[in-house]
C-alpha positions in Angstrom: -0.5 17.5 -14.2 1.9 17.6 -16.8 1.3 16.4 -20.1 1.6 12.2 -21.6 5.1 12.3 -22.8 5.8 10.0 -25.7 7.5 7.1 -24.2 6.5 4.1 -24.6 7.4 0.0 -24.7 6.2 -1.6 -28.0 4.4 -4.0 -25.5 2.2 -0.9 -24.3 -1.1 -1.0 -25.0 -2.2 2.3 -27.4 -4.5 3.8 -24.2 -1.3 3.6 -21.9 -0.2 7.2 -21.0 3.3 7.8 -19.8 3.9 11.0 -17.2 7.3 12.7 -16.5 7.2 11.7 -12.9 10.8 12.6 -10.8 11.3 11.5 -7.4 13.9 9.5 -4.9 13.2 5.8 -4.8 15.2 2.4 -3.3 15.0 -1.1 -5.1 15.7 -5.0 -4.3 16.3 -7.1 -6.8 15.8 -10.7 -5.7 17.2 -13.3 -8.3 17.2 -16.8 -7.4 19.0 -17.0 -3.7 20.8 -13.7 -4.9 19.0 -10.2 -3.5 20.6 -7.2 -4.1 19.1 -3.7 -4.0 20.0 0.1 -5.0 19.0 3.8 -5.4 17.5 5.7 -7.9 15.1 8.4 -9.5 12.0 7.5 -11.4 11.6 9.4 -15.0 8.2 8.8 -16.1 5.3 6.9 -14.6 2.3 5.2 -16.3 -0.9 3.5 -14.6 1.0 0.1 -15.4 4.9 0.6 -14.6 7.7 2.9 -14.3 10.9 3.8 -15.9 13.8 5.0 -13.6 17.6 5.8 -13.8 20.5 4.2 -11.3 23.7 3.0 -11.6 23.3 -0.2 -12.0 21.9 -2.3 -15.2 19.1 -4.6 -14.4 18.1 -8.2 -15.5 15.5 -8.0 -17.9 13.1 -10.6 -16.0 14.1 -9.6 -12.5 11.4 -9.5 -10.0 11.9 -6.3 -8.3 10.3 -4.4 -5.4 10.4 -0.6 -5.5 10.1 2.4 -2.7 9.6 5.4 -4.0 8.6 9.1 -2.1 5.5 10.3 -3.3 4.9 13.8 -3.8 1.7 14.5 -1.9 0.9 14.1 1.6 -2.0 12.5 3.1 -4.6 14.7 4.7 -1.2 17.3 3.9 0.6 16.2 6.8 1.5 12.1 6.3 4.3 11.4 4.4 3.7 8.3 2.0 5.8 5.3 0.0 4.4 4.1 -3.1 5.8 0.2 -3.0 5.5 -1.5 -6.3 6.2 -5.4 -6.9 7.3 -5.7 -10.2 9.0 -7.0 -13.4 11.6 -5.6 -15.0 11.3 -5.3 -18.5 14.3 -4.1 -19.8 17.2 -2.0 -18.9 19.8 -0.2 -21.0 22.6 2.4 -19.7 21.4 2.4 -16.1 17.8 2.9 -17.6 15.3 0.4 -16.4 11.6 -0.1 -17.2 9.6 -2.2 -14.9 5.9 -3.3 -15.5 3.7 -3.7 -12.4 2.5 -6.6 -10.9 1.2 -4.7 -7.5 1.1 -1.7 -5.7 0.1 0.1 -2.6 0.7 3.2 -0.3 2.3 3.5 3.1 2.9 5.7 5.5 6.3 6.9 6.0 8.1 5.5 8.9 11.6 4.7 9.6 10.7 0.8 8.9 8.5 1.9 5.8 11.9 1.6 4.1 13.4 -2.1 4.3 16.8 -0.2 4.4 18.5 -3.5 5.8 17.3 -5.2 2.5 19.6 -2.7 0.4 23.2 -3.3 -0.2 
């Protein structure tokens, strides 16, 4: 595994590790009655949240819900989704860092992906 890399949110606690972590992922954004939703690449990954890179600048505050393509298969065969719930903490220049308030694994499957969610 590659080695801690040095970013971190002042809210981190000092034991928080953060891992250069790439790899394809989809969001939704759900604000109020307002859900909206994107694509993007993760750059780094810690046991408590993510930061990843898109076009779009995020709502600090926004309660998002993240897809992302994990790297290793299941048994070396099943393709998995790591789906967060989440918070975003901040986002700056189509950076956004999101802290975790859930997470869990899935098989891959066309409906793994709630494609109709993203516009």
């Amino acid at each position: 595994m590659a080695a801690p890399s040095k970013h971190r949110d002042e809210k981190d606690s000092p034991s928080d590790q953060w891992y250069p972590f790439e790899a394809k992922l989809n969001y939704c954004i759900v604000r109020g009655r307002e859900v909206r939703g994107g694509r993007g690449m993760t750059l780094a990954m810690s046991s408590g949240g993510l930061v990843f890179k898109s076009k779009d600048t995020i709502p600090a505050g926004s309660k998002i819900e993240v897809w992302l393509e994990w790297p290793v298969r299941l048994d070396n065969a099943i393709a998995l989704h790591l789906h967060i719930n989440g918070k975003t903490l901040r986002s700056e220049k189509g950076h956004t860092a999101v802290s975790f308030l859930g997470y869990e694994f899935c098989p891959s499957t066309p409906t793994a992906l709630p494609m109709h969610r993203i516009r």
